[in-house]
N, C-alpha and C positions, 0 to 999 in steps of 0.2 A: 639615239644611243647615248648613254652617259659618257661624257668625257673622260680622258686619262687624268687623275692628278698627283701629283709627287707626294710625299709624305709631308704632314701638318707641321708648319713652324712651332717648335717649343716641346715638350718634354710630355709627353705620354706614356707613363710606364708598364702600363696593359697592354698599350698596343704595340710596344718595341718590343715585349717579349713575345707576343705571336708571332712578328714578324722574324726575328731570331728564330724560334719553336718551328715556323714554315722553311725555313731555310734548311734548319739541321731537320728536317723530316725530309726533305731532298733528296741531302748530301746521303744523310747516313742509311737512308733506303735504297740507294741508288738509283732514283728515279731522276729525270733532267727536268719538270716543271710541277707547280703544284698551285693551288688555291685557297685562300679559306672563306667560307662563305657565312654572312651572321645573318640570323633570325629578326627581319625588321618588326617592329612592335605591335605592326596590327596581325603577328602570328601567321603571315599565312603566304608573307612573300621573303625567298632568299635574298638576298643581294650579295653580292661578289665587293670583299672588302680589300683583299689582295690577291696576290697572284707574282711568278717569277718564272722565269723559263721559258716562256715563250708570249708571242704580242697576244696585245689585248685584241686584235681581230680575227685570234684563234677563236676566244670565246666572246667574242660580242654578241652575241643571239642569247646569250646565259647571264649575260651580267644581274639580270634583278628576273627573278622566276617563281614563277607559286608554287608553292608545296605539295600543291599535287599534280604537278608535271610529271610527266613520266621520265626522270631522270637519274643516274646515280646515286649525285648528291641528298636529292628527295627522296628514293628509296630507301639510303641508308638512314636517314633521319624516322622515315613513316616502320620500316624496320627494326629498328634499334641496333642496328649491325654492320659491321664491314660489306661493303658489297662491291666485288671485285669483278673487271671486263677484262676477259685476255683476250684479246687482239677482234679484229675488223669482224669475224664471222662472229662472237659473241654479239659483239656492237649490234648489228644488224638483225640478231634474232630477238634479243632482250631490248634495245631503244633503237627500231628503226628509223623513225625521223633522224634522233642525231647521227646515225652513218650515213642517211643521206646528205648531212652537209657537211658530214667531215668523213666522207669514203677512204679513210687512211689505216693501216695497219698501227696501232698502240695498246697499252694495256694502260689501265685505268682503276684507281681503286678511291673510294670513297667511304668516309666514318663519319657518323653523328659526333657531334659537339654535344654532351649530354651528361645531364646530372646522374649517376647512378651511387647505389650503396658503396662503391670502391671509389668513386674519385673524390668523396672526400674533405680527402688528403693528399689529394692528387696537386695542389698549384705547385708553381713553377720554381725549381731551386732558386737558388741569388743567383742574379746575373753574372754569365760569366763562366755556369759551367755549361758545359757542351752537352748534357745528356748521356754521354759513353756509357752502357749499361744499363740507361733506366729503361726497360725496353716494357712495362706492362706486362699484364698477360695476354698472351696469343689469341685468346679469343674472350673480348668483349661485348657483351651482348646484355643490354639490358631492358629488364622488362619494364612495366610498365603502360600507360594509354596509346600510344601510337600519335599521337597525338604532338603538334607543338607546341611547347609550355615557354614562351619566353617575356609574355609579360611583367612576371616575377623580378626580370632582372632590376627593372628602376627601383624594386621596393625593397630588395637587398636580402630577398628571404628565400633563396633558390634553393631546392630541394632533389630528389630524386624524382624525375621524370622530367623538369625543366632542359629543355633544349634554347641551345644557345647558335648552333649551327652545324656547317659542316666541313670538312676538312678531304680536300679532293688531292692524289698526286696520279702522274701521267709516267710511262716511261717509254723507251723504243719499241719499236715494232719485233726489235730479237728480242726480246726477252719472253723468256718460259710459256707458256699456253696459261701452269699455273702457280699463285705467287707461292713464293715460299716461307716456312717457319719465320725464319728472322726478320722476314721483310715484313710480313702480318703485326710479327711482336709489335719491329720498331714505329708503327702506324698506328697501332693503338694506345700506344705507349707515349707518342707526342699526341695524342689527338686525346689524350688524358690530363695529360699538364695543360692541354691549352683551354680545356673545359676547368680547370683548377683555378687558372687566370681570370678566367671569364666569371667565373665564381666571385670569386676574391674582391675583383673591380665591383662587382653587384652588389658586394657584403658591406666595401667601404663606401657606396651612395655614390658609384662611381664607374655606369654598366658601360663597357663598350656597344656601341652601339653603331649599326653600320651609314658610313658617311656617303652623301651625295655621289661618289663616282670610286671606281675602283682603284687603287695604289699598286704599282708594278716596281716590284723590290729587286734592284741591284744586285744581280751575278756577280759574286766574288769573283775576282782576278785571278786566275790562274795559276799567272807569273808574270813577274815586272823586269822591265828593262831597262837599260838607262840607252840616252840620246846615242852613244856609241854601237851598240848594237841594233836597234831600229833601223839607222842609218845601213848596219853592214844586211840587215834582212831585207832594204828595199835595193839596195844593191847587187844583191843576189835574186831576185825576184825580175829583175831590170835583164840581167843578160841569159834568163831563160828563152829558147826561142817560143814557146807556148807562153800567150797570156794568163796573168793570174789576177786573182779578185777577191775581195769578201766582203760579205755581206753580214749587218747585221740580225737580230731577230726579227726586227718589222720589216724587211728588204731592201732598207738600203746600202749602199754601196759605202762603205768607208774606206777602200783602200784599191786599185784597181793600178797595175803598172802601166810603161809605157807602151808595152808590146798590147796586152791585153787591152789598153783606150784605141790602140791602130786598129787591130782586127774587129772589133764592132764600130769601129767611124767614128769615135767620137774622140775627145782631148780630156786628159786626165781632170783640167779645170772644171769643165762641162757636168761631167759625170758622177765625181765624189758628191754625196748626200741627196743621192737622187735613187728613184728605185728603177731597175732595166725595164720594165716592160712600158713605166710612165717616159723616160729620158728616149728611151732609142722601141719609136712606132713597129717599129719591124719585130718588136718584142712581144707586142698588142697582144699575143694570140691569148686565151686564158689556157691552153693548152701548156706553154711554157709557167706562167703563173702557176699554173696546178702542180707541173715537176719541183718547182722552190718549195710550194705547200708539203706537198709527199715527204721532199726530204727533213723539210723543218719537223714534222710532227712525228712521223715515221723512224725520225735518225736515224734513217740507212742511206748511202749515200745513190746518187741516180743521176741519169743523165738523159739528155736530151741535142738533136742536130735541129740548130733551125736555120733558113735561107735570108742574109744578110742581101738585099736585094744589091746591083741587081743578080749577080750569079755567086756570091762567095757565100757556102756555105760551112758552119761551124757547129762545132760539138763543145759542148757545156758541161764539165763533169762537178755534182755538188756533194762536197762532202761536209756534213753537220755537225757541229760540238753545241759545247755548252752557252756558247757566246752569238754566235752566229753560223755561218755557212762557208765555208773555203770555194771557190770556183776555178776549175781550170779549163783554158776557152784553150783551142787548139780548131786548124784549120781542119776542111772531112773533103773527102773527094769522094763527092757521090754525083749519082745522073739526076740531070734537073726533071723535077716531077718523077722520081722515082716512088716507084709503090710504097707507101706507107711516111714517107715524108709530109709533114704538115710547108704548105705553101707560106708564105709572106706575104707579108699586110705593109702596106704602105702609106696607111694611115692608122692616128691611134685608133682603138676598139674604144665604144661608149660606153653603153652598159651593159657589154657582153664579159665586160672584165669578169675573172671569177670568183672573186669577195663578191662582187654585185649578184652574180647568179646563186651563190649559195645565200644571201642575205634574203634575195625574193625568193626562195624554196622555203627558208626557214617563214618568211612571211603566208607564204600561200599553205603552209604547214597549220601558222600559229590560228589564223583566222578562223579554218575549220573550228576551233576550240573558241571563240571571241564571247562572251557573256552577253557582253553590254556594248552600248555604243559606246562609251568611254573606252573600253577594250580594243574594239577599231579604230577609232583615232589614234590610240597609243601604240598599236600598232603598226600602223600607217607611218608616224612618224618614227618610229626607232627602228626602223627598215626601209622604208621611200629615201629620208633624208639622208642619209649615207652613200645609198645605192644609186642615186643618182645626182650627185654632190646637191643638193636644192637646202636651202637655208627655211623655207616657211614652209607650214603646210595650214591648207582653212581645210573645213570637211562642211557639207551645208547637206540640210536635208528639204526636203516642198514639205511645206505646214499651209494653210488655208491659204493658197494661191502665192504664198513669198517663201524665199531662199530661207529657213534659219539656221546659222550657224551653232553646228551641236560640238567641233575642239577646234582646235587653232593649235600653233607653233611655233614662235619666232616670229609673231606679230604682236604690237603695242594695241593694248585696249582699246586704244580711240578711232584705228584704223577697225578692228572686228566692231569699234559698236555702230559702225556708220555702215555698214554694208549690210550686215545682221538686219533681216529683213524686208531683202530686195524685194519688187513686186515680181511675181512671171512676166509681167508684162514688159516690164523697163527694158534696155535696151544698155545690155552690159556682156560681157564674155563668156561671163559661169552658166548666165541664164540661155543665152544663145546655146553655148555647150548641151545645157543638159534638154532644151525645146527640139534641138536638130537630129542630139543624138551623137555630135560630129566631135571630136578635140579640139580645141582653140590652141595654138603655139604661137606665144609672142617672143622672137628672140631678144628683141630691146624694149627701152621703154618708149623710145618713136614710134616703133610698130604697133602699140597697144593703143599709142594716142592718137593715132590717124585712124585707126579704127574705132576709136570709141573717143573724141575730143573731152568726152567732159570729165573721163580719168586725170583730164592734163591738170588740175587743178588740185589733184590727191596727190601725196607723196605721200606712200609708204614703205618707202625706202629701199623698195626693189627694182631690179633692171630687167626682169624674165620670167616669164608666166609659162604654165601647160595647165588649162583649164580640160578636166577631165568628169565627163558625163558617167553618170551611177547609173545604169540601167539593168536592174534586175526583172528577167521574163514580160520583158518587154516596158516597164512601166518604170518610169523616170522615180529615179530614188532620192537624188542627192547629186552634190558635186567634189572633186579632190580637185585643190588647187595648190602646185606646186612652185612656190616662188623662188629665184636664186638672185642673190645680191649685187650681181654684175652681169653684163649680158652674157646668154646662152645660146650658141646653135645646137638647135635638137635635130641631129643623125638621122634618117631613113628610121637605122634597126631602134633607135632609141624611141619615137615615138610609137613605134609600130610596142616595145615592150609596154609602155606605158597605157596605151591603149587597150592589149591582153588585160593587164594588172586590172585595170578600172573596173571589168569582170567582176575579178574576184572579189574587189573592194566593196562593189555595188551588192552582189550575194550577200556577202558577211554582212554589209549595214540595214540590208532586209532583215534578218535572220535576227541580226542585234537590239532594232528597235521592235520587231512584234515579242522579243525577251524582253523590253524595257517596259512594253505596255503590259505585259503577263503579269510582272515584278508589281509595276506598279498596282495593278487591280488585287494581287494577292497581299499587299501591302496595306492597302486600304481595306478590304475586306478581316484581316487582321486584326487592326487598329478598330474596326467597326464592334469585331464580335469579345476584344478584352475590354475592361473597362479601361474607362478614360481619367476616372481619378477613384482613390480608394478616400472611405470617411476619415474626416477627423476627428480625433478626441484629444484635445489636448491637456495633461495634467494625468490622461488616463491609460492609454497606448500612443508608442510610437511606430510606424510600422514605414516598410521599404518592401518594393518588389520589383522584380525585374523581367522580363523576358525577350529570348535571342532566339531568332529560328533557325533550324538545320542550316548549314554551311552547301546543302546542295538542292535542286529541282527549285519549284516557285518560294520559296525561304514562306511557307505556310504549314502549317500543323495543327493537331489539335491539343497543346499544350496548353494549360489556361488556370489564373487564380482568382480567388475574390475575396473581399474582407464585406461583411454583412451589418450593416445598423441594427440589431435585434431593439434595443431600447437605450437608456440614459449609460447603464453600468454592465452592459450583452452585447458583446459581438458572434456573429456565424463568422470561420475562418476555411475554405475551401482551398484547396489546388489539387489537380486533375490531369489526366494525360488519357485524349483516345487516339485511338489506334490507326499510326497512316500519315503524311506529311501531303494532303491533298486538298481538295475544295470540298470535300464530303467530307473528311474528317473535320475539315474546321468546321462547316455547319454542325456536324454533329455537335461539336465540345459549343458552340452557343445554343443549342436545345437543352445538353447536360446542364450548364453553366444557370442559364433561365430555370428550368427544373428545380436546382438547389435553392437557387433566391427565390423562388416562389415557395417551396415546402419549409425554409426554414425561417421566411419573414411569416408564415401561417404560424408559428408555433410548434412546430413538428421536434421532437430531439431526433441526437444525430444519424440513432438508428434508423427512426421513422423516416430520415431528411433521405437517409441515400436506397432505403426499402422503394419508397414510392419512385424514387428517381430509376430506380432499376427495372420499375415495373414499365413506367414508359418507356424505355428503351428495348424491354422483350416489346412492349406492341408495337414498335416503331418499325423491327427490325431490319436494322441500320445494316448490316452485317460488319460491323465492330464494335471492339470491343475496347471499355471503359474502366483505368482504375483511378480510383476517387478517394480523397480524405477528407473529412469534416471533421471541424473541432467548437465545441459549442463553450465561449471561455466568460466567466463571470470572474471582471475587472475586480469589483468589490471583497468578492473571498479566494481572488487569486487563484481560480479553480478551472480547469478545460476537462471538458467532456467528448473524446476523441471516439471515430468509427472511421472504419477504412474496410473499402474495396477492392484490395489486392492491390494499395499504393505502398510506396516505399516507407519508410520508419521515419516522425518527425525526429527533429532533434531540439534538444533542450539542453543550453547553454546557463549554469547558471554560477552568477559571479561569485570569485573565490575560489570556486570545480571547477572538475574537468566537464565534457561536452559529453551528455547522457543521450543514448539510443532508445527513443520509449516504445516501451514493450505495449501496441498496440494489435489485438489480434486480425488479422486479416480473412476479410469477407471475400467470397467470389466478386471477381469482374461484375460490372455490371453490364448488363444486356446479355446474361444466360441462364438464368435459371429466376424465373419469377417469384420463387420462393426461397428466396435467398435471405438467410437473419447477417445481419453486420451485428456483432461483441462493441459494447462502448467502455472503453477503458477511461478511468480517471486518474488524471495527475494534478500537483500541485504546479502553478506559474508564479513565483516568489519575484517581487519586485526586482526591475533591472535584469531578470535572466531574458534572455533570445529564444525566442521558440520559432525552430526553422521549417519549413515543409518545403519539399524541392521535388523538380520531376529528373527523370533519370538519366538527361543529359550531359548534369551536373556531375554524375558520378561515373557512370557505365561505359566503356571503352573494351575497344576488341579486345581479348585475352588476359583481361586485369578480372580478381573478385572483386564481387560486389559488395561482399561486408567488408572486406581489405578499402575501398576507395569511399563506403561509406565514413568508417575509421578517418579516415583521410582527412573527410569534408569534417570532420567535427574535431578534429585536431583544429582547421583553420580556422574554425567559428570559435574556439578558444583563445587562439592567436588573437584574433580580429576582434571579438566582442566583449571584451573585457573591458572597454572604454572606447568611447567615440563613438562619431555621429552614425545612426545605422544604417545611412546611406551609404556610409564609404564601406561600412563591413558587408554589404552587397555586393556594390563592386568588387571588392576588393576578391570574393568567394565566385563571383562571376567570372571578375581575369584569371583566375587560377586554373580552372576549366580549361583541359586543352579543347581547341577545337579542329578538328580532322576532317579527312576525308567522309569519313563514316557518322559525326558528331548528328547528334540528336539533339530536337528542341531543349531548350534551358524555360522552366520559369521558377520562379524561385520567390519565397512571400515569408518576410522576418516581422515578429512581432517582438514587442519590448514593453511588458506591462511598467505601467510608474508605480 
């Protein structure tokens, strides 16, 4: 789990003003916590850059999350809209996972960070004013690809549909079922300016961009004291006969009188900056942790009696503000073991604490979803290591008879490259572990090294081992070894969890590598069926292309381009899209792809090049369907001789102009009608202009027109190709692409006659 860390030494002017803009969205919504969350740069994972109001182990399972989690924040973003949860029964019907790990009564509302026609003009006044009245309009909803666009921000050219992130606040559990007018305004209203900022930073070459761990922003003081009154409120707190206490956000104890350190056992010394249920075992239960939880999230206040052993039992009343928690501990005379009284623990609880049970629900949650092995390891570690304090994690899988180590955690290179590798046979713990079937638990490092001496000679600077065997439907997967930095006793309940877990782990890492071998076979089948290098002619074209496959299933398609040697001063220019994101459609697009290069290094034009291709395709009958452009272009008279398929329009950039749509007519699909004529339109290719062909990934997004985003793309091919190298004006139309849930193959093939 990423650490906490305070705010940056030195002077950040973008980010002081979010962190102001989060604060006064707060105060002035009346909500008690809130987050903002930025669009990390490979588009596709949030990250939690602040946050106030409550600890960061409310949301540590959210700190850094993909965009298409099923979550608030990412719906309002995949949305374009305010997307509002009043209270626990909403939670539960619209994101069941997260009420399973936060079963609390709240309300919840979440806004895109996002470029639209209105914001403009939206950045943030001079510092300094509070906002009073800038409230937005009430309903913010902007169109656009659904998609996240935040690559844009390094390049300072942010536009409408760029998304920057998202902006979360929380309030109690009373509040209304639903929000109201002013609350909506004022939400949209900051979550306007802070897209204005976020602009702004981008425009001066200067993006906010979200930093290694989250920032938890300082609750203004209420009201201040001086040392005379302090003194008269612990004074008065002192000769109540009920103990009093409070606590702060993360639970602990800052202030606890003397009556109240008598009646839990413990001395005021003892106690201050410790949290009850770690300080005083009899607290252990998660049962009592869960009432702190309720009250903190909830802001209603709640109570609970629990058995101070060995017979004094007490009742806990918690009332919650903005800063912390008030407690007031009072004696209860009730019967011991009365019905419905939770018992006392006399030692602490392991990993039955209830952060730890909500951490591994959110884990046996996330794994269900796990991609890749990388996805399980990272998993493993931003949930195992918390949950049950452990500083290292190795993860190993069986490869031709040896251990190899697929992530690690908190261990130095030279310790993973020495083990990386073990034989099945050698005679080590992990391997024992995962041959027997059985957990290995070393509480010391004595222990490790009287059982296995030749450890004695490694230090890798750990004191405590839980070697845990991967056994998926019987067959040894791999192994989880979890290391802690000083010695561990492992609990009865604690290995008994650790052992369930490995279950799970052992499942997902089946699951993950027969997706890594999928990926990979579709990966290289990919690579096998586009070309490996386009010709060159230098002095005579310069050319760039690119291709990205779908964002979901085996990342294969049939999206495909090619540039043709025809002769000295002839190129054939194709790109094509069949139909399907599978192992059939890519076979098909390399039968199309062969097809072309055979009819148009025959000599064929471009009518004839895509007639014949279409003919094979009805005899194939593939059952999909194919659209195709060809462009037959003579270097020497600057001339292209275009035919298309029912492909999209190229584009024709040329310098000086603006970016021309050419009016090529469109032929049927290929592979349906054998007699099918493709029209060849001719256009002029004037030195230095860009002639673009792209497939529809490029463009095409849920709910957006197609001629509106073709517009789009040739606006940027203006921006972009006006000068420079035409590699970057690829990229540069490649980043621009959002890429979503829904995103469709990209391939994309720019020419630039000299």
């Amino acid at each position: 789990m990423p650490g906490l860390r305070t705010p940056a030494v030195g002077p950040d002017p973008a980010r002081s003003r979010l962190d102001r803009l989060l604060t006064e969205a707060v105060h002035g919504a009346g909500a008690y916590g809130g987050a903002v969350y930025l669009l990390a740069p490979d588009g596709r994972t949030l990250w939690l850059e602040s946050f106030t109001g409550f600890p960061l182990e409310l949301i540590a399972p959210w700190t850094r999350v993909s965009t298409t989690a099923p979550l608030p924040v990412t719906d309002a973003m995949r949305r374009h809209e305010l997307v509002w949860v009043g209270g626990a029964g909403a939670m539960a019907s619209r994101y069941p996972r997260t009420a399973l790990i936060l079963p609390y009564h709240f309300c919840l509302a979440a806004h895109p960070l996002e470029e639209t026609a209105e914001t403009g003009n939206a950045a943030d006044p001079e510092p300094g004013h509070t906002g009073d009245g800038d409230t937005g309009d009430a309903e913010s909803t902007a169109g656009g690809s659904g998609n996240a666009r935040n690559p844009l921000a390094a390049a300072g050219s942010a536009g409408p549909g760029t998304t920057w992130g998202a902006l979360m606040l929380l309030w109690p559990g009373s509040h209304p079922k639903d929000m109201s007018d002013e609350e909506r305004a004022r939400v949209v209203g900051v979550a306007r300016r802070m897209t204005g900022t976020l602009s702004g930073a981008a425009a001066g070459n200067n993006p906010v961009l979200p930093a290694s761990a989250p920032r938890k922003l300082a609750q203004p003081r209420t009201s201040v004291v001086g040392p005379e009154e302090a003194q008269a409120a612990v004074l008065y707190a002192d000769r109540l006969p009920e103990g009093c206490c409070a606590l702060d956000l993360n639970g602990h104890i800052t202030y606890i009188s003397r009556r109240g350190a008598e009646l839990v056992g413990g001395t005021v010394e003892e106690l201050v900056g410790t949290r009850p249920w770690r300080s005083l075992p009899w607290l252990a239960d998660p049962v009592y942790e869960d009432r702190y939880r309720a009250a903190l999230i909830s802001r209603d206040p709640t109570d609970f009696t629990a058995l101070r052993p060995p017979d004094h039992w007490l009742t806990f009343q918690l009332y919650p503000g903005p800063t912390g928690l008030s407690v007031r501990i009072t004696p209860a005379h009730v019967r011991q073991n009365a019905p419905g009284m939770p018992g006392g623990s006399s030692h602490p609880a392991g990993p039955t604490r209830l952060g730890t049970i909500y951490q591994l629900m959110h884990l046996a949650g996330a794994l269900t979803e796990a991609a890749g092995t990388q996805d399980v390891v990272n998993l493993a570690a931003e949930h195992l290591l918390p949950a049950f304090g452990a500083q290292g994690l190795v993860m190993t899988v069986t490869e031709s008879g040896r251990m190899r180590i697929v992530g690690q955690h908190g261990y130095p290179e030279e310790t993973i490259t020495h083990f990386d590798g073990t034989p099945l046979t050698a005679s080590s713990p992990g391997v024992r572990a995962l041959t027997l079937g059985v957990p290995g638990f070393f509480p010391s490092r004595e222990e490790l090294e009287r059982a296995y001496p030749a450890r004695a000679a490694l230090h890798d600077g750990m004191q405590a081992w839980a070697f845990l065997p991967l056994i998926a439907s019987g067959r040894p997967v791999g192994t989880c070894v979890l290391a802690y930095d000083r010695p561990h006793a492992f609990a009865p309940d604690e290995r008994a969890a650790l052992a369930s877990l490995s279950g799970l782990l052992a499942q997902a890492l089946d699951r993950a590598r027969l997706y890594d071998t999928k990926h990979r076979l579709a990966h290289g089948l990919q690579e096998g069926l586009l070309p490996h290098s386009l010709p060159h002619l230098p002095g005579r074209l310069e050319v760039a292309a690119r291709y990205l496959p779908a964002t979901q299933g085996m990342n294969i398609g049939g999206d495909f381009y090619d540039l043709i040697r025809l002769d000295a001063i002839t190129v054939g220019a194709v790109i094509g899209d069949v139909q399907g994101h599978n192992v059939t459609a890519a076979a098909l697009m390399g039968q199309v792809r062969t097809a072309v290069h055979a009819n148009a290094t025959a000599g064929a034009s471009p009518d004839e090049v895509l007639a014949r291709t279409n003919r094979l395709l009805v005899d194939l009958e593939p059952g999909l369907f194919t659209s195709c452009l060809y462009a037959h272009i003579d270097l020497s008279r600057h001339r292209a001789l275009l035919a298309s398929a029912g492909h999209l329009p190229p584009l024709l950039h040329t310098p000086g102009g603006p970016t021309e749509v050419l009016d090529v007519p469109p032929g049927l699909l290929l592979g349906i009608d054998p007699d099918s004529d493709y029209p060849v339109a001719e256009v002029t290719v004037p030195p230095g202009s860009v002639l673009a062909f792209y497939t529809d990934g490029l463009v095409e997004s849920p709910g957006t027109d197609l001629d509106e985003s073709i517009g789009e793309l040739g606006g940027r091919l203006a921006l972009h190709g006006r000068d420079g190298n035409l590699e970057d004006v690829a990229d540069a139309l490649v980043r621009s692409a959002g890429r979503g849930v829904d995103t469709d193959d990209i391939a994309l093939l720019l020419l630039r006659p000299c």
